[in-house]
DOKOL-721310 format. One line per 5 residues: number of its first residue (from 0); their letters; for each residue x, y, z of N, C-alpha, C, O. Coordinates in Angstrom, 2 decimals. Each point is the difference from the previous one (the first is absolute). Example, Ala and Ser with C-alpha at 12.3 -4.5 7.8 and 13.67 -1.06 7.14 Angstrom:
BEGIN
0) as) 13.19 -5.69 7.80 -0.89 1.19 0.00 0.90 1.20 0.00 1.04 -0.02 0.66 | -1.39 1.07 -1.38 0.82 1.19 0.06 -0.77 1.09 0.73 0.51 1.11 0.17
//
This chain:
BEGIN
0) xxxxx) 107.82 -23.54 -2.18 0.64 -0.68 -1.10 -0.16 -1.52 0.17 0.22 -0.54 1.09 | -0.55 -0.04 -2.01 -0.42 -1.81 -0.10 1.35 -0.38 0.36 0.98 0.70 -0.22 | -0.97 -2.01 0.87 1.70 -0.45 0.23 -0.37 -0.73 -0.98 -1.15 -0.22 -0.40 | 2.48 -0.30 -0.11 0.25 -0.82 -1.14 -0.11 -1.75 0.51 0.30 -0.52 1.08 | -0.84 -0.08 -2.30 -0.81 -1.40 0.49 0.91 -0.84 -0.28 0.77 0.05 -0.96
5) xxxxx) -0.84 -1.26 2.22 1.35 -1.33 0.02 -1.19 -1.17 0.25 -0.54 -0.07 1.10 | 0.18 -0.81 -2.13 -0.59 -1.16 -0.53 0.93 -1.30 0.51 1.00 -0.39 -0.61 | -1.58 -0.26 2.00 0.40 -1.21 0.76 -0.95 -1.14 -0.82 -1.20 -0.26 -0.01 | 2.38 -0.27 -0.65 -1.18 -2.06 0.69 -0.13 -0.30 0.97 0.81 0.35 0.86 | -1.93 -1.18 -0.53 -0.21 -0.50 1.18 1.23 -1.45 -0.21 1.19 0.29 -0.07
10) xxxxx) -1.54 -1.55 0.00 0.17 -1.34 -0.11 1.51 0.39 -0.54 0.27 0.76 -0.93 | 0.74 -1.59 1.88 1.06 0.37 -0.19 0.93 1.14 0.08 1.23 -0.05 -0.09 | -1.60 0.58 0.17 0.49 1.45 0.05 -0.19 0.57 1.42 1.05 0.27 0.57 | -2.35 -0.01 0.21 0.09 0.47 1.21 -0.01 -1.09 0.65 0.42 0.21 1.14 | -0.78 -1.60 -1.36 0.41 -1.11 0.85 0.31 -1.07 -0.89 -0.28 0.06 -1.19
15) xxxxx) 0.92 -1.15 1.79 0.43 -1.26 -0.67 -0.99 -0.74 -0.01 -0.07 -1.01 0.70 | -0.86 1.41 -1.48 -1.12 -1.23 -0.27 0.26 -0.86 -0.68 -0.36 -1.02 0.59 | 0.78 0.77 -1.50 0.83 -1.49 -0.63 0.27 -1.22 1.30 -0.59 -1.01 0.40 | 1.93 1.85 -0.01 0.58 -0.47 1.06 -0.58 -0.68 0.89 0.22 -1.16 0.33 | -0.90 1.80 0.04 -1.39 -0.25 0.96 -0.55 -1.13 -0.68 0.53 -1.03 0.42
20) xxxxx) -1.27 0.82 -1.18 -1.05 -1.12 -0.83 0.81 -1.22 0.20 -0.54 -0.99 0.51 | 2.34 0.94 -1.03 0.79 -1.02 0.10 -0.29 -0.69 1.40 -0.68 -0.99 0.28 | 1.23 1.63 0.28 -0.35 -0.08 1.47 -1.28 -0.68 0.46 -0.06 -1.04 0.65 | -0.63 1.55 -0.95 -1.21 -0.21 0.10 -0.29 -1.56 -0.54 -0.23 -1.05 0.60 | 0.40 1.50 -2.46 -0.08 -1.70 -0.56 0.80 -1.27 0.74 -0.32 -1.18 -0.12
25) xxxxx) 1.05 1.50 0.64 1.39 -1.15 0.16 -0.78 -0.42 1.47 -0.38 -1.17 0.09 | 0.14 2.06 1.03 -0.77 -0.38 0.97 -1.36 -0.71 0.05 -0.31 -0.80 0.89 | -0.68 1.27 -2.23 -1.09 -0.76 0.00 0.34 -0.97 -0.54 -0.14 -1.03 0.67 | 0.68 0.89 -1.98 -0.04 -1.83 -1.24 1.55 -0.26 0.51 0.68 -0.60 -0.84 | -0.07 0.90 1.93 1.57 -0.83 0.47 0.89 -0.22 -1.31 0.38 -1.05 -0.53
30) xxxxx) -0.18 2.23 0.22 0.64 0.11 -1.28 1.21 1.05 0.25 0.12 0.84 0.89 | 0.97 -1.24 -2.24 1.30 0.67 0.52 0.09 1.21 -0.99 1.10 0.41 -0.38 | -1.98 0.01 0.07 0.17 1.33 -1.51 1.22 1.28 0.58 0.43 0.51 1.03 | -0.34 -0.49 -1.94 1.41 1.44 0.65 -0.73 1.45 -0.46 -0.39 0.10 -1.16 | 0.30 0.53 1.69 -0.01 1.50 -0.72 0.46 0.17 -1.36 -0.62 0.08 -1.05
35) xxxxx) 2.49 -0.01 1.46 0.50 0.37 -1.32 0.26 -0.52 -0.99 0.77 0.40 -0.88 | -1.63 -1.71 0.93 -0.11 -0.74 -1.23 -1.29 0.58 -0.52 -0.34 -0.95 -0.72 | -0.56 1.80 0.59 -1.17 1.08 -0.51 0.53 0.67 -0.95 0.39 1.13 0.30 | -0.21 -1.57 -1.62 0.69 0.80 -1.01 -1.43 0.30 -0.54 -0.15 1.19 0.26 | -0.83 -1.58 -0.80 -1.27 0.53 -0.66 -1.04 -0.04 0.94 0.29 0.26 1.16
40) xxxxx) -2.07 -0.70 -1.58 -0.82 -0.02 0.71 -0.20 -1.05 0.97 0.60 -1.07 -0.06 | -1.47 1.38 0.97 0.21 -0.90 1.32 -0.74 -1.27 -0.81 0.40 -1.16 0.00 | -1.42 1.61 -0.61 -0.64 -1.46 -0.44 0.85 -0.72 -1.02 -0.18 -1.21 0.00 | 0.97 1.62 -0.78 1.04 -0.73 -0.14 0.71 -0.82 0.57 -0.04 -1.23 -0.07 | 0.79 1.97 0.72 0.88 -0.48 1.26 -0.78 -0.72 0.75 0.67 -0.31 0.98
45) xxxxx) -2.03 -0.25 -0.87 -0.37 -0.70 0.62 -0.27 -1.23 -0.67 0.01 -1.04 0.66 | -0.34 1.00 -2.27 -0.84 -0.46 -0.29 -1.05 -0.30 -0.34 -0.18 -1.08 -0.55 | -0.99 2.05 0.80 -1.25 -0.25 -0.06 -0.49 1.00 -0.73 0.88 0.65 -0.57 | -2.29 -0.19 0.33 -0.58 1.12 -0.49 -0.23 0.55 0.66 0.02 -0.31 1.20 | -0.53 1.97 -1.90 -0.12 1.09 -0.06 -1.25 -0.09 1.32 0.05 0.83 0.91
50) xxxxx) -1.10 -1.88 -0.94 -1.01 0.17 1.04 0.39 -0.68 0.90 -0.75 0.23 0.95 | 1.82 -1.28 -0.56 0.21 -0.71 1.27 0.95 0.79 0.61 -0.18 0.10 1.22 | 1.58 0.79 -1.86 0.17 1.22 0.19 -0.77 0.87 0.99 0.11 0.00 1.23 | -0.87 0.71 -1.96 -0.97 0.82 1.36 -0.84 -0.60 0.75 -0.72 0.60 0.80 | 0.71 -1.89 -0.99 -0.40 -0.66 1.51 0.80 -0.12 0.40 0.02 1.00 0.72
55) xxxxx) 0.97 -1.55 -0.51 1.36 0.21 0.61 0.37 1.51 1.11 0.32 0.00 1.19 | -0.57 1.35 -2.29 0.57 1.19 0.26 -1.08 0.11 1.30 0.33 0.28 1.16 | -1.74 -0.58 -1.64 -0.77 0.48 0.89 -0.60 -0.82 1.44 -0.65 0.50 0.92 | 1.11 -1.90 -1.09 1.01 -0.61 1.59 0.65 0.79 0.58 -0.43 0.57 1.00 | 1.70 -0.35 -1.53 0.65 1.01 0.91 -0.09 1.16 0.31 0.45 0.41 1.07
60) xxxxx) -1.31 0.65 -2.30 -0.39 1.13 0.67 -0.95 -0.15 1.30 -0.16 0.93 0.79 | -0.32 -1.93 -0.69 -0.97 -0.09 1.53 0.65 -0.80 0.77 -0.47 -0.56 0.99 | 1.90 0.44 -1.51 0.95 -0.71 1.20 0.04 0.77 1.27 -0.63 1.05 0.03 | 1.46 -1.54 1.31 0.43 0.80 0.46 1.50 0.54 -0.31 0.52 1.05 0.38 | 0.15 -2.36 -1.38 1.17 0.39 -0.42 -0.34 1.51 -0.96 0.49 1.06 -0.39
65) xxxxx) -0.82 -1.30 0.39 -0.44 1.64 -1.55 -0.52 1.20 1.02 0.45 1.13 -0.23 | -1.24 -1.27 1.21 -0.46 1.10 0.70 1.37 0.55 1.29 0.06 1.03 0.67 | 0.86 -2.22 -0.74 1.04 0.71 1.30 1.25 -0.16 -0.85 1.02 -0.52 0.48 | -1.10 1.12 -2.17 1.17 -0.34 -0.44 0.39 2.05 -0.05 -0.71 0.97 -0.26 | 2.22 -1.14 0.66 0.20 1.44 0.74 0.31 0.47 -1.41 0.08 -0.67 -1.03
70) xxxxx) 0.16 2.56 1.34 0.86 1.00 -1.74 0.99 -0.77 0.12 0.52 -0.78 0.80 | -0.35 1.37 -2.15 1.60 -0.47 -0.66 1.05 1.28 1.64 -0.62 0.70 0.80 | 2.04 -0.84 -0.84 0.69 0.45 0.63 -0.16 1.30 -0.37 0.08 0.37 -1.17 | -0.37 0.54 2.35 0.04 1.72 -0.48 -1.37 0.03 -0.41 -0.47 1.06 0.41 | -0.29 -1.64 -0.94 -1.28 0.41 -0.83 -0.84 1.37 0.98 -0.44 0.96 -0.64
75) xxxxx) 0.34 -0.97 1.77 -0.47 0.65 1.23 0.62 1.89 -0.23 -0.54 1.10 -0.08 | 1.82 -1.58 0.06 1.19 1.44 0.11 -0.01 0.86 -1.44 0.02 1.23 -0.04 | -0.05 -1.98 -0.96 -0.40 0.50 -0.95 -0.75 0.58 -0.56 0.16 1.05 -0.62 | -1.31 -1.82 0.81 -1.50 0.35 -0.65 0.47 1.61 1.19 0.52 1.00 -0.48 | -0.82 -1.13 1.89 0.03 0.81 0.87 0.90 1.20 -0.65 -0.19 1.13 0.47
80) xxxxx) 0.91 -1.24 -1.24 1.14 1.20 0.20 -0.40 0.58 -1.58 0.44 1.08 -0.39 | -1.34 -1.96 -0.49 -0.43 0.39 -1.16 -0.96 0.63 -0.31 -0.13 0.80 -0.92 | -0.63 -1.16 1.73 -1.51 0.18 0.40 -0.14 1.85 0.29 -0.95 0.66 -0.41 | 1.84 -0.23 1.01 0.84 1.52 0.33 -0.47 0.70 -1.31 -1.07 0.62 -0.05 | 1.91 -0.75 -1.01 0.46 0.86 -1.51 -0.94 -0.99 -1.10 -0.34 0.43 -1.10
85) xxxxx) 0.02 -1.71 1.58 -0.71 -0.54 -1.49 -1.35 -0.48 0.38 -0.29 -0.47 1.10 | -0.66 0.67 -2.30 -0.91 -0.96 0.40 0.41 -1.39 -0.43 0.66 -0.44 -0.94 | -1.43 -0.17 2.17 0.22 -1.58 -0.41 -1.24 -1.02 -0.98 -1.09 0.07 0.56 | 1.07 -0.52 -1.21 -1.42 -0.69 -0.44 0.52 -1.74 -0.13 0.96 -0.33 -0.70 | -1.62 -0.45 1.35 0.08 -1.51 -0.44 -0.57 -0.30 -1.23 -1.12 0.46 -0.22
90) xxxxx) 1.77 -1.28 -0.78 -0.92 -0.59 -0.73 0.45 -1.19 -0.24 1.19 -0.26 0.19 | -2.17 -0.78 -0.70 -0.17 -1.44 0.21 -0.24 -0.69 -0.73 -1.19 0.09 -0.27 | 1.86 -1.12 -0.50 -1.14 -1.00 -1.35 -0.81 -1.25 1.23 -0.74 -0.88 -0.44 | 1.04 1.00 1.96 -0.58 -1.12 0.29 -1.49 -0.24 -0.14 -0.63 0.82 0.68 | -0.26 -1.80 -1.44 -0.97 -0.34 -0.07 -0.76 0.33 0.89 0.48 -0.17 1.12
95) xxxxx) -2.02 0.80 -1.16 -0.89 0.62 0.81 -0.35 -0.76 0.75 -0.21 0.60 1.05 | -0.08 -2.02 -0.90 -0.21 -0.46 1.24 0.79 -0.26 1.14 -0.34 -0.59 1.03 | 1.45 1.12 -1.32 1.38 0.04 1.19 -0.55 1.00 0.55 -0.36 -0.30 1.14 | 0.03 1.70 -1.50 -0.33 1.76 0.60 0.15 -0.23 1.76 0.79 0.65 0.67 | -1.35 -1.30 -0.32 -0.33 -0.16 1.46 1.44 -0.06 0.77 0.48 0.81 0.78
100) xxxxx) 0.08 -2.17 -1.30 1.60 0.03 0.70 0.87 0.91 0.04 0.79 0.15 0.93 | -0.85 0.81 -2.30 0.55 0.85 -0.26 -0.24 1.36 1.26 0.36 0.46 1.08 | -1.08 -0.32 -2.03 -0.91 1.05 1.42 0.22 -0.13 1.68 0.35 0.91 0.75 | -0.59 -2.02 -0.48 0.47 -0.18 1.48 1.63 0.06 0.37 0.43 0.39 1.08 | 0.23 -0.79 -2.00 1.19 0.11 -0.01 1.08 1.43 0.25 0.86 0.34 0.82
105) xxxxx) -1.60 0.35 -2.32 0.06 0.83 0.19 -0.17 1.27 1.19 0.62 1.06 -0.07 | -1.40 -1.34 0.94 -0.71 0.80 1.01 0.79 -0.42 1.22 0.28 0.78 0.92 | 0.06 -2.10 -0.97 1.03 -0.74 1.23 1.23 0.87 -0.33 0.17 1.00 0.69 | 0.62 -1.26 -1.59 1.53 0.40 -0.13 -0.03 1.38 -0.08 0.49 0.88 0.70 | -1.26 -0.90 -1.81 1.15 1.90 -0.69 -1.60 0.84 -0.13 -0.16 0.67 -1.02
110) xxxxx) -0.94 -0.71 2.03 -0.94 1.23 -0.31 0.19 1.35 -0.10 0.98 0.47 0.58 | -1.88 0.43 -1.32 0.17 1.56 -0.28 0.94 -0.12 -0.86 0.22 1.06 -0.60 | 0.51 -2.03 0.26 1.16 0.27 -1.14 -0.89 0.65 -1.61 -0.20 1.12 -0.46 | -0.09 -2.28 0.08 -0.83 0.50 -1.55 -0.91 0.61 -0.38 -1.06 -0.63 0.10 | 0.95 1.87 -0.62 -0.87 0.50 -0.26 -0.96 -0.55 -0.44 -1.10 0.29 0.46
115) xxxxx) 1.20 -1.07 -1.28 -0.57 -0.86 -0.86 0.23 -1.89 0.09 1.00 -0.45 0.55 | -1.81 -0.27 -1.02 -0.11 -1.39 -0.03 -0.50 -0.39 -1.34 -1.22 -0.08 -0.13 | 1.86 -0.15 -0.73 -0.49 -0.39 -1.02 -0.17 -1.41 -0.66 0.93 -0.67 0.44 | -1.51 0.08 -1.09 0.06 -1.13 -0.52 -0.20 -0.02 -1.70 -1.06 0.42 -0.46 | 1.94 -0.84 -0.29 0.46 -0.23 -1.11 -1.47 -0.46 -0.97 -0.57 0.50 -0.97
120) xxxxx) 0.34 -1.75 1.89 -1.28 -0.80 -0.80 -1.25 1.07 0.75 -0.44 -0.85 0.78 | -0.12 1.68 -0.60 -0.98 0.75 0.98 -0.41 1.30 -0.98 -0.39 1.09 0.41 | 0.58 -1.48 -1.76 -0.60 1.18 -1.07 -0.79 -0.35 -0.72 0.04 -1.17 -0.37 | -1.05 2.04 -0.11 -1.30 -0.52 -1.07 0.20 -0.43 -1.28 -0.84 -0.12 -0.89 | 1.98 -0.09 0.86 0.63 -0.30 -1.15 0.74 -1.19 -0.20 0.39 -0.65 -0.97
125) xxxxx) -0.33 0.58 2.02 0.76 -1.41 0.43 1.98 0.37 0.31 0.59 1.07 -0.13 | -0.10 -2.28 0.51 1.30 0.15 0.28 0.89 1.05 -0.43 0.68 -0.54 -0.87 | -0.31 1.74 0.99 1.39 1.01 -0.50 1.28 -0.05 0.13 0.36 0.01 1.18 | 0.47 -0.06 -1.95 1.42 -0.13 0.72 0.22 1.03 0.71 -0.66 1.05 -0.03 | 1.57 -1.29 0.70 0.29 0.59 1.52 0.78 0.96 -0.89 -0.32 1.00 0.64
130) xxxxx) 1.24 -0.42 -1.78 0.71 0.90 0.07 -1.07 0.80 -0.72 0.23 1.21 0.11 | -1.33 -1.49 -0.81 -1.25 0.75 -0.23 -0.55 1.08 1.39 0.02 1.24 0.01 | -0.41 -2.03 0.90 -0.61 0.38 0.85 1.15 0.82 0.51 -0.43 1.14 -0.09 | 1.72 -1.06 0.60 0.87 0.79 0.25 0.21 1.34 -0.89 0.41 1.09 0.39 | -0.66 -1.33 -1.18 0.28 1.28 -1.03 -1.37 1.21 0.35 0.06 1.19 0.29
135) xxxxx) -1.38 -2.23 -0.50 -1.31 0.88 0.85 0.49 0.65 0.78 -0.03 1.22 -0.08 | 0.75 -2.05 1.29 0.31 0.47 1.72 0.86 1.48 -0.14 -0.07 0.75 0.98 | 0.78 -0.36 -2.04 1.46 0.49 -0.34 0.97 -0.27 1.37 0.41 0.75 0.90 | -0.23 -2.41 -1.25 0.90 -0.66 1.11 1.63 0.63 -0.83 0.04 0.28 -1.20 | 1.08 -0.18 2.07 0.97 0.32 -0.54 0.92 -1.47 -0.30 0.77 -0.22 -0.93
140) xxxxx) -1.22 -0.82 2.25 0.25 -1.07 -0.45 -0.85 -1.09 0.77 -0.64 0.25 1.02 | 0.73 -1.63 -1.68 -0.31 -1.42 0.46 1.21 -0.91 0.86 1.19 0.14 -0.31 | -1.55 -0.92 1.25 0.32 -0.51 0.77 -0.20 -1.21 -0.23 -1.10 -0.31 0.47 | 1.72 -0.74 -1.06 -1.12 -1.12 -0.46 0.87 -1.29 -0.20 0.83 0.20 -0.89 | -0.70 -1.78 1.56 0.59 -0.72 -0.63 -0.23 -1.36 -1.30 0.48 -1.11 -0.21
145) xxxxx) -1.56 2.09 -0.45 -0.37 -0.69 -0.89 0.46 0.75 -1.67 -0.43 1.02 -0.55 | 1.42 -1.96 0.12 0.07 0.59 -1.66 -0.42 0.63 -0.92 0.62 0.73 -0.77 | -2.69 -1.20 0.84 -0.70 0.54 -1.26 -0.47 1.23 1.20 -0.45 0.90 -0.71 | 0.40 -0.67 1.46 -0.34 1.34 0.51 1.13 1.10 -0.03 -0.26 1.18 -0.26 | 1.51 -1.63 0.53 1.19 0.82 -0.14 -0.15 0.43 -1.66 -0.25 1.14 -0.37
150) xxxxx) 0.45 -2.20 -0.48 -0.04 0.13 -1.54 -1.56 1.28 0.05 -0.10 1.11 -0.52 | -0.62 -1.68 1.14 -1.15 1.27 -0.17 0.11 1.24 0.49 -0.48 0.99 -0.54 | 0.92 -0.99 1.24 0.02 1.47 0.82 1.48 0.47 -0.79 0.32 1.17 0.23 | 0.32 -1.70 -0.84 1.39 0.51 -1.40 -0.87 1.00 -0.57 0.03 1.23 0.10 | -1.11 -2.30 -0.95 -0.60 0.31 -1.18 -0.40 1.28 0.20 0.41 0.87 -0.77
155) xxxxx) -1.53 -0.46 2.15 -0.60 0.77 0.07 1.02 1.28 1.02 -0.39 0.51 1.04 | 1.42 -0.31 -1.57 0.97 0.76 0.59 0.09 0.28 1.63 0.54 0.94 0.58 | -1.20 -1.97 -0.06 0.58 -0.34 1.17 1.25 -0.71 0.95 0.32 -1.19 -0.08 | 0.15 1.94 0.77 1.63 -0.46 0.25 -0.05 -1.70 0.69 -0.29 -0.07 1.20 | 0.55 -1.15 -1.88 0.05 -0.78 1.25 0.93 -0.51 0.54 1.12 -0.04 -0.50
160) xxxxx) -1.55 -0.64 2.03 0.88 0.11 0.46 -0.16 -1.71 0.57 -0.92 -0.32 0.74 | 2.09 -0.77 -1.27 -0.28 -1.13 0.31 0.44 -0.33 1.47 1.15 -0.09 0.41 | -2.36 -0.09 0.32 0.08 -0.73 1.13 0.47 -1.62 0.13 -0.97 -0.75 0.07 | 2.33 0.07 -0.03 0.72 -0.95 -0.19 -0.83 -1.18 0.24 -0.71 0.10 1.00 | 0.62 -1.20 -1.67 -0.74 -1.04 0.12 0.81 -1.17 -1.02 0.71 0.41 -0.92
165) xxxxx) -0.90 -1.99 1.20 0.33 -0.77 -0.97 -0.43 0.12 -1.03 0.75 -0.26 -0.95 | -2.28 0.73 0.65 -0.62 -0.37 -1.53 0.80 1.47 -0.67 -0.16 0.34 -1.17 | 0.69 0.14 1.80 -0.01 1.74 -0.69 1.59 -0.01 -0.50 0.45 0.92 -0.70 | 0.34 -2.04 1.12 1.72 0.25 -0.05 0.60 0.69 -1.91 1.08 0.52 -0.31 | -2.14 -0.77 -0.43 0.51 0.09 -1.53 -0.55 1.44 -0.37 0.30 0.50 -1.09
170) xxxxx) -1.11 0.15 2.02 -0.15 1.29 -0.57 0.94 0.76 0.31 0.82 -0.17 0.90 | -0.93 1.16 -1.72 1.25 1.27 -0.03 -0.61 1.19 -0.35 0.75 0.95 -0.24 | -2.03 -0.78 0.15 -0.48 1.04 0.36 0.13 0.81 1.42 0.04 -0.67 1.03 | 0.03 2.10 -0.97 -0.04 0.74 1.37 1.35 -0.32 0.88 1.02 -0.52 -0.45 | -1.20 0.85 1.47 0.66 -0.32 1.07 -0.70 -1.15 1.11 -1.17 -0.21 0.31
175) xxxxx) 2.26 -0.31 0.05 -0.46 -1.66 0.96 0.66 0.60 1.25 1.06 0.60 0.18 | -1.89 -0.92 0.49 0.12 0.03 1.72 -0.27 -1.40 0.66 -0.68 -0.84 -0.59 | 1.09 0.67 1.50 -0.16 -1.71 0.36 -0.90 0.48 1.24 -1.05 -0.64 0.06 | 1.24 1.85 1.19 -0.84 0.28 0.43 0.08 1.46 0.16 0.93 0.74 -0.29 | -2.33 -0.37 0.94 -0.58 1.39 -0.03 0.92 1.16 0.82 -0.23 1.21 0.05
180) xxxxx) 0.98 -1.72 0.39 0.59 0.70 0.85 1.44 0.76 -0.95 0.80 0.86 0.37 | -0.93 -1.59 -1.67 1.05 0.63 -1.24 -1.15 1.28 -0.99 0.71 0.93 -0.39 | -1.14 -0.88 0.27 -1.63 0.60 -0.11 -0.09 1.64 -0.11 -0.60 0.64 -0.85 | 1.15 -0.30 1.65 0.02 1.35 0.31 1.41 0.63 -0.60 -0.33 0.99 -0.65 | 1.05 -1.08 0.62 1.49 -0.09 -0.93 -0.16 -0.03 -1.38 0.63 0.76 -0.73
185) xxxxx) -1.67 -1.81 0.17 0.11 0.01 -1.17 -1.45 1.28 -0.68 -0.18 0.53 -1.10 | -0.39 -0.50 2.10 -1.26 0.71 -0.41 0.81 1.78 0.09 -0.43 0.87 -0.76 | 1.58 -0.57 1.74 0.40 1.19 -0.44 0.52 0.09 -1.21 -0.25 0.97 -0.73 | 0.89 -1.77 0.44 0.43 0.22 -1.52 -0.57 -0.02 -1.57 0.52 0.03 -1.12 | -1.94 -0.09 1.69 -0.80 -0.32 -1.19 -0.33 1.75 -0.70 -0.66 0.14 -1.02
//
């Protein structure tokens, strides 16, 4: 019998990559940015565009801050105790030339977890929303702390489930968990 499919984000969700970048930014340009002042996009919140942005992102993905940035709390015990009764699948809007960080990352912290690795932008068609591609998966739910993916994975009768973040505080879609370790509680009751 197929186990039934549980759809992780990567970025944010299994680790504080935001968090991390702050960190990161404030240490390289000696700057005081806060996390939870991140109500929309980072290039916003920074200032700049959409392409100095992923130069930016992709500094720190070849940081060492980004390569020794640890799971969220529990991420390890979970996946581990889920991994049992569900399949697991990652999926990702991060831009294809990140794949590498990801990947290594992945293989450091939480390997054998995902069946699958997916990437959002990585179709012949170009970009899919993530509650699209979940519905393919027959995910039962999304994991995700981004709005238009939660709002997507609604649409496409996927359960989501908001992983707590500043930019995310005004949705009211799904259920909000602040961390993974609330996760399993809410997934019995679905």
């Amino acid at each position: 019998m197929k186990k039934p499919v549980i759809v992780f984000d990567f970025d944010d969700t299994l680790l504080y990559t935001t968090r991390g970048f702050v960190d990161w930014y404030n240490a390289t340009y000696k700057t005081f940015l806060r996390y939870e002042d991140i109500v929309s996009d980072v290039a916003t919140f920074l200032g700049v565009t959409r392409d100095a942005e992923l130069g930016l992102w992709g500094d720190y993905f070849s940081s060492s801050t980004f390569s020794t940035l640890q799971p969220t709390p529990c991420l390890v015990d979970v996946l581990r105790a889920l991994h049992v009764n569900y399949e697991l699948i990652l999926l990702t809007n991060r831009e294809l030339e990140f794949k590498e960080s990801l990947y290594v990352w992945v293989n450091t912290y939480v390997p054998n977890m995902f069946s699958r690795i997916i990437f959002a932008r990585d179709f012949p068609e170009g970009k899919k929303p993530k509650g699209e591609v979940c519905k393919e998966m027959g995910a039962i739910c999304l994991v995700d702390d981004e709005p238009w993916n939660l709002v997507s994975a609604k649409e496409n009768g996927v359960h989501p489930i908001v992983f707590d973040a500043p930019w995310n505080q005004k949705e009211t879609i799904g259920n909000r968990i602040k961390t993974l370790e609330e996760f399993p509680a809410i997934l019995s009751n679905l």
